[in-house]
C-alpha positions as CSV (number, residue, x, y, z in Angstrom):
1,X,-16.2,22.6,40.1
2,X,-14.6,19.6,38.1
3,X,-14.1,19.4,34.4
4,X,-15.0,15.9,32.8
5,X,-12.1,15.7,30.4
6,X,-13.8,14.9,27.1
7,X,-14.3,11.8,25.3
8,X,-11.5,11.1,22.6
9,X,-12.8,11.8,18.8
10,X,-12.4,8.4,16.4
11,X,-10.2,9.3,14.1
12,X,-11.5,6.6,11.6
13,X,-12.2,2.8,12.0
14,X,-11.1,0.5,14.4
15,X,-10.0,-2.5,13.7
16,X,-8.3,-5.0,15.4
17,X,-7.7,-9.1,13.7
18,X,-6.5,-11.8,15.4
19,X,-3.1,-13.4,14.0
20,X,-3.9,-16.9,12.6
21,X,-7.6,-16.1,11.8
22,X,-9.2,-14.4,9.2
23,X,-9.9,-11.0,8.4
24,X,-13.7,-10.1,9.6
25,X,-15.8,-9.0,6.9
26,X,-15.5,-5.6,5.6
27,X,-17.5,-3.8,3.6
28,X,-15.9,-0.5,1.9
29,X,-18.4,1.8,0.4
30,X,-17.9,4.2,-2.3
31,X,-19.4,7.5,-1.5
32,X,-19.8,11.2,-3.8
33,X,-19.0,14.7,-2.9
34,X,-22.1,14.6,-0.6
35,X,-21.2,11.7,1.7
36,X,-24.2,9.9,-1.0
37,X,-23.6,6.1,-1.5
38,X,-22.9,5.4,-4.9
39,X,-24.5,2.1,-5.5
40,X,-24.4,2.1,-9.3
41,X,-20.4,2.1,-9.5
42,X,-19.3,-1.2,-11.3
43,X,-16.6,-2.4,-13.2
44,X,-13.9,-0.9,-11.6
45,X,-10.7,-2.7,-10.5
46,X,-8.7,-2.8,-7.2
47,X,-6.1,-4.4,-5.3
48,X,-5.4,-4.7,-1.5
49,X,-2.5,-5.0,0.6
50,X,-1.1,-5.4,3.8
51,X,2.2,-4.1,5.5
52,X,3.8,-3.0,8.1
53,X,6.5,0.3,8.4
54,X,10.0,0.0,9.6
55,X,12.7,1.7,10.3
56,X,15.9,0.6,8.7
57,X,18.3,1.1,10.6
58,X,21.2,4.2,10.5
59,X,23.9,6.0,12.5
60,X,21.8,9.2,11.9
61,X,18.0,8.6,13.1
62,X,17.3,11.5,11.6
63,X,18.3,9.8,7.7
64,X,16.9,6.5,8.7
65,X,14.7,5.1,5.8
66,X,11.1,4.1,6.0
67,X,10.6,1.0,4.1
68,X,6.8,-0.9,4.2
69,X,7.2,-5.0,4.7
70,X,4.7,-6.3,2.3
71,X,2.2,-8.9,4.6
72,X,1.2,-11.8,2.8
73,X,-2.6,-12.9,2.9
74,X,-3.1,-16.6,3.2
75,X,0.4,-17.5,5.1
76,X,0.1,-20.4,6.4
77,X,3.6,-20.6,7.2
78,X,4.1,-21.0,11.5
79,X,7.7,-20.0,11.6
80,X,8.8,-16.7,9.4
81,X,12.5,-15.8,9.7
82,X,11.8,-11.8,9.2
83,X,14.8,-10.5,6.6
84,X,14.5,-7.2,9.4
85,X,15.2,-8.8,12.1
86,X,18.2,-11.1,11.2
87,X,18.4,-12.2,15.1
88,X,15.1,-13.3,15.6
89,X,12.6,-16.3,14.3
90,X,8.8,-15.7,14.9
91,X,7.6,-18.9,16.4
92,X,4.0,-18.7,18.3
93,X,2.1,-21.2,20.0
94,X,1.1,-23.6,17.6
95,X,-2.7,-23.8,17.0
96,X,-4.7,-26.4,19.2
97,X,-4.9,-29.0,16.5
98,X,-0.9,-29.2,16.2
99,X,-0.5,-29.7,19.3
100,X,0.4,-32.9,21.0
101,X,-2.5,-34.2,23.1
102,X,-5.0,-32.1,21.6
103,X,-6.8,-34.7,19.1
104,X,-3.8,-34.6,16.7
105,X,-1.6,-37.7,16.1
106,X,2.0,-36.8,15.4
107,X,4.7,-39.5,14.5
108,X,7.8,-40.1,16.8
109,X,10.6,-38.6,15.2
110,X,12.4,-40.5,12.5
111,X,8.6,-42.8,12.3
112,X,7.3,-40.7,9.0
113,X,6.4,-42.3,6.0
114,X,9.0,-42.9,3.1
115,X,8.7,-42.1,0.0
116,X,6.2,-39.3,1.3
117,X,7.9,-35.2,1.3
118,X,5.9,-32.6,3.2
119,X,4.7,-30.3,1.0
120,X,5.8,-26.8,2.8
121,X,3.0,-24.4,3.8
122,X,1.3,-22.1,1.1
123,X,2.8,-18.7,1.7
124,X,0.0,-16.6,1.0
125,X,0.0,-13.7,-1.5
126,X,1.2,-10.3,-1.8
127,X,-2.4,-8.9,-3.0
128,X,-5.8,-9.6,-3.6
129,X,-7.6,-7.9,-6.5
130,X,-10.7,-7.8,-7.5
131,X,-13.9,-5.5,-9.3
132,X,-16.1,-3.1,-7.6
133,X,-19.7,-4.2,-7.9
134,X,-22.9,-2.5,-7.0
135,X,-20.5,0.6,-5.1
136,X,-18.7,-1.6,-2.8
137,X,-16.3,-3.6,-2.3
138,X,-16.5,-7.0,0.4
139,X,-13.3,-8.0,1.4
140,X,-12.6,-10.9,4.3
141,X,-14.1,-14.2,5.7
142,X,-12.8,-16.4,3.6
143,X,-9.5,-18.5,4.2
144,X,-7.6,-16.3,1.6
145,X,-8.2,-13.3,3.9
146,X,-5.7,-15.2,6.8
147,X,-4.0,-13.1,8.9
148,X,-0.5,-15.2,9.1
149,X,-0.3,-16.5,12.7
150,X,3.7,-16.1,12.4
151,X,2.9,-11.6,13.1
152,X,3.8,-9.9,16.1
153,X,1.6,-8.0,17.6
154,X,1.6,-4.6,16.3
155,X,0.1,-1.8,14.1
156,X,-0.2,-3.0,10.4
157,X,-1.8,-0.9,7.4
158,X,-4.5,-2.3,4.8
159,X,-4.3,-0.8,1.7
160,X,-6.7,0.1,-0.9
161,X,-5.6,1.2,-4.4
162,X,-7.8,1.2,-7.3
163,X,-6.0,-0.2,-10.2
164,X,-8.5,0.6,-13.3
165,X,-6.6,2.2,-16.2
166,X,-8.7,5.3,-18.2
167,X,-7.8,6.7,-20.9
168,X,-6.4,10.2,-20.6
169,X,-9.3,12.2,-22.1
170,X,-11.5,10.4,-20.0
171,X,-14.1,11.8,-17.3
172,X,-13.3,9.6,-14.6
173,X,-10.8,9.4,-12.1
174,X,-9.2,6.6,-9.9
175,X,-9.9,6.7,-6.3
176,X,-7.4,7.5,-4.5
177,X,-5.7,5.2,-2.4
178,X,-7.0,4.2,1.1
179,X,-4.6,3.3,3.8
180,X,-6.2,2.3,7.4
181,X,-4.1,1.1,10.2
182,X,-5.6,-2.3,11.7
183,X,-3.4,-3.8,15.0
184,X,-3.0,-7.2,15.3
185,X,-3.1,-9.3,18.3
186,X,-1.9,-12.7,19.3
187,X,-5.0,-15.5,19.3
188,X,-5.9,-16.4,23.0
189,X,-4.3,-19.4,24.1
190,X,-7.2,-21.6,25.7
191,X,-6.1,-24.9,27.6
């Protein structure tokens, strides 16, 4: 007789996002003790983030340091220099509108307009905050939710921290933080 090996349990949420597109619409719920939804919660303030962990390097792996790169939202930026990774210059495949060819009109080098300075791309911020309304909290589809296009793939984490301040008599807590890993992926390139 042979054993089917088992499925493998889900851990927690999936959640893979495209570099150079926007975070898919997520929808955190706050729940009690009971696994209840708490739909009344309001008012309450929170910020997330986005990094990724390294390693910094050291002659003992055993001391090496764990530092979290901060992700910014937004980045618009195609080429990143990582401070890391002193060798090496994140450069993808530009999206199908930059590119030659593909409906975009570029000026031959040394043709640009005087008197005209690019403006260099927005770089996105650190962390979005926001208030809990209704015992939820929406977060994605919007073009401040961009996944910069200059990431690698890899595993990233989204973090959740609630950053309401009560007084220290008070009944209420703050949540405790939510970390989920998300991996990224490279956008398909489609000739």
């Amino acid at each position: 007789m042979i054993e089917e090996p088992l499925p493998p349990t889900i851990v927690g949420p999936d959640l893979t996002l495209t570099a150079g597109e926007e975070l898919p619409e997520v929808i955190m719920r706050f729940v009690d003790a009971e696994d209840n939804a708490v739909s009344q919660e309001s008012g309450r303030t929170y910020k997330i983030t986005m990094y990724r962990e390294r390693k910094l390097p050291a002659e003992d792996m055993a001391e090496a340091e764990i530092i979290r790169q901060p992700i910014q939202f937004g980045d618009q930026r195609q080429i990143f220099a990582d401070p890391f990774e002193q060798d090496t210059v994140s450069s993808p495949v530009p999206p199908p509108a930059a590119r030659p060819g593909k409906g975009s009109i570029s000026p031959e080098p040394g043709e640009e307009e005087e008197g005209e300075e690019e403006e260099p791309p927005y770089e996105g911020e650190e962390m979005i905050e926001g208030i809990i309304e209704k015992g939820q909290v929406v977060i994605g589809k919007s073009p401040q939710w961009l996944i910069p296009v200059h990431l690698q793939p890899a595993i990233y984490w989204l973090r959740f921290e609630e950053t309401t301040q009560f007084p220290t008599n008070s009944i209420w807590q703050a949540v405790e933080p939510l970390e989920v890993p998300v991996r990224v992926i490279l956008r398909p390139v489609t000739e």
